[in-house]
ROSERO-243171 format. One record per residue (C-alpha): x, y, z. Coordinates in steps of 0.2 Angstrom, whole numbers, plus 5000, padded with zeros to 4 digits. Layout:
BEGIN
(pakol (X,Y,Z))
...
! end
This chain:
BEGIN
(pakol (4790,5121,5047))
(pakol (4796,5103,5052))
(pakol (4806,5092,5036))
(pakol (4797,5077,5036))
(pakol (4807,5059,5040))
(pakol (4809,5052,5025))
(pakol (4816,5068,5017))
(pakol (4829,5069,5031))
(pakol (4837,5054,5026))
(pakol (4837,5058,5008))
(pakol (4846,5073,5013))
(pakol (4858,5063,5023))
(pakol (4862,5051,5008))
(pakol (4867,5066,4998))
(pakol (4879,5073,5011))
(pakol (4885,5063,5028))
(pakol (4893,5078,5032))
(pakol (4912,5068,5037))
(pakol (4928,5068,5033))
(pakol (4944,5064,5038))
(pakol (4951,5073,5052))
(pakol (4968,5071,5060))
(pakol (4970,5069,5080))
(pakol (4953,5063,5082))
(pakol (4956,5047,5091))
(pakol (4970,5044,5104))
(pakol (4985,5034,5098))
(pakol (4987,5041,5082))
(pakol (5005,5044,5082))
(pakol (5008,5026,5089))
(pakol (4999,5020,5075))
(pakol (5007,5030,5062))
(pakol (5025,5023,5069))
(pakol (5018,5005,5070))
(pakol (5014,5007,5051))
(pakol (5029,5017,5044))
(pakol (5040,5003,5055))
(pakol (5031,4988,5045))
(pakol (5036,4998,5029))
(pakol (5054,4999,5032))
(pakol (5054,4981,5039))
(pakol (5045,4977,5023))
(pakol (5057,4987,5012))
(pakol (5073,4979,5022))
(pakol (5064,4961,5019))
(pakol (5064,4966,5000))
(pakol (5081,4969,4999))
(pakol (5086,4955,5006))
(pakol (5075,4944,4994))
(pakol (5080,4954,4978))
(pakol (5097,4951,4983))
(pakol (5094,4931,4984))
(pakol (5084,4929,4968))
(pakol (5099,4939,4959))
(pakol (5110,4926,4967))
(pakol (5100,4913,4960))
(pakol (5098,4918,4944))
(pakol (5118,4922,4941))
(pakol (5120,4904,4949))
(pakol (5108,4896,4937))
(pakol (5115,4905,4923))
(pakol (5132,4902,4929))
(pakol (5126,4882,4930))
(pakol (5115,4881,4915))
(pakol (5100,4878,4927))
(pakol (5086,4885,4918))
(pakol (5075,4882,4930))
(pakol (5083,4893,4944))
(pakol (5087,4906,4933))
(pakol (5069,4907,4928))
(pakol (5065,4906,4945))
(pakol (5078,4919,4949))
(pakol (5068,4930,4937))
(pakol (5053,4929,4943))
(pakol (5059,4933,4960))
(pakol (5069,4949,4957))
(pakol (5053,4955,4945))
(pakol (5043,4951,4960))
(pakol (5056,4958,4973))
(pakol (5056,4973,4962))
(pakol (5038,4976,4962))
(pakol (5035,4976,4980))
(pakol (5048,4988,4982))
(pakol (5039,5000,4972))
(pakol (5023,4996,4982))
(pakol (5031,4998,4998))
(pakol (5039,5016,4991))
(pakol (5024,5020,4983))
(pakol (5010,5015,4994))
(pakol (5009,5031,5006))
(pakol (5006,5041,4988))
(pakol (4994,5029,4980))
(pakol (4984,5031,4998))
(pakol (4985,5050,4995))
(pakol (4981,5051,4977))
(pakol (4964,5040,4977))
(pakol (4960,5047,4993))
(pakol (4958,5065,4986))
(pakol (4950,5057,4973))
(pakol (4938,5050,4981))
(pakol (4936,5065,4994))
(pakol (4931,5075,4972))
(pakol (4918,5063,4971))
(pakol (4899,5070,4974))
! end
């Protein structure tokens, strides 16, 4: 007995039937380097701003320029959060990625 149309789709709503699947498409390890060089270029960049926004806000400490060491604030809070971004972003992917593959 033939599932009628409509019912085929219903079924197909409920359960595509994909997942993720590693070496499925050429190019993936060139791609994985690509991405795991723009982190450490990002992580190197971080460095190289928290390391100015501290040197900004000792000088405007040092000066009694409030507004550079405010601005030297922000910048190493800033600086500090994109490193734990860039550290942590190859984790975040993972966790909500099996979280999302629990989802049914």
């Amino acid at each position: 007995m033939s599932v009628p149309l409509a019912d085929r789709f219903i079924q197909l709503a409920y359960d595509p039937g994909i997942s993720p699947k590693a070496g499925g498409l050429p190019g993936l390890s060139v791609l994985k380097t690509v991405v795991n060089s723009v982190n450490m270029f990002g992580i190197i960049a971080v460095v190289g701003a928290l390391a100015v926004s501290l040197g900004v806000w000792a000088w405007g400490h040092h000066t009694g320029g409030h507004q550079s060491e405010a601005n030297g604030k922000k910048g190493a809070v800033v600086a500090a959060g994109a490193a734990l971004g860039l550290g942590a972003a190859n984790g975040i992917v993972a966790f909500f990625s099996a979280l999302g593959s629990q989802v049914h």
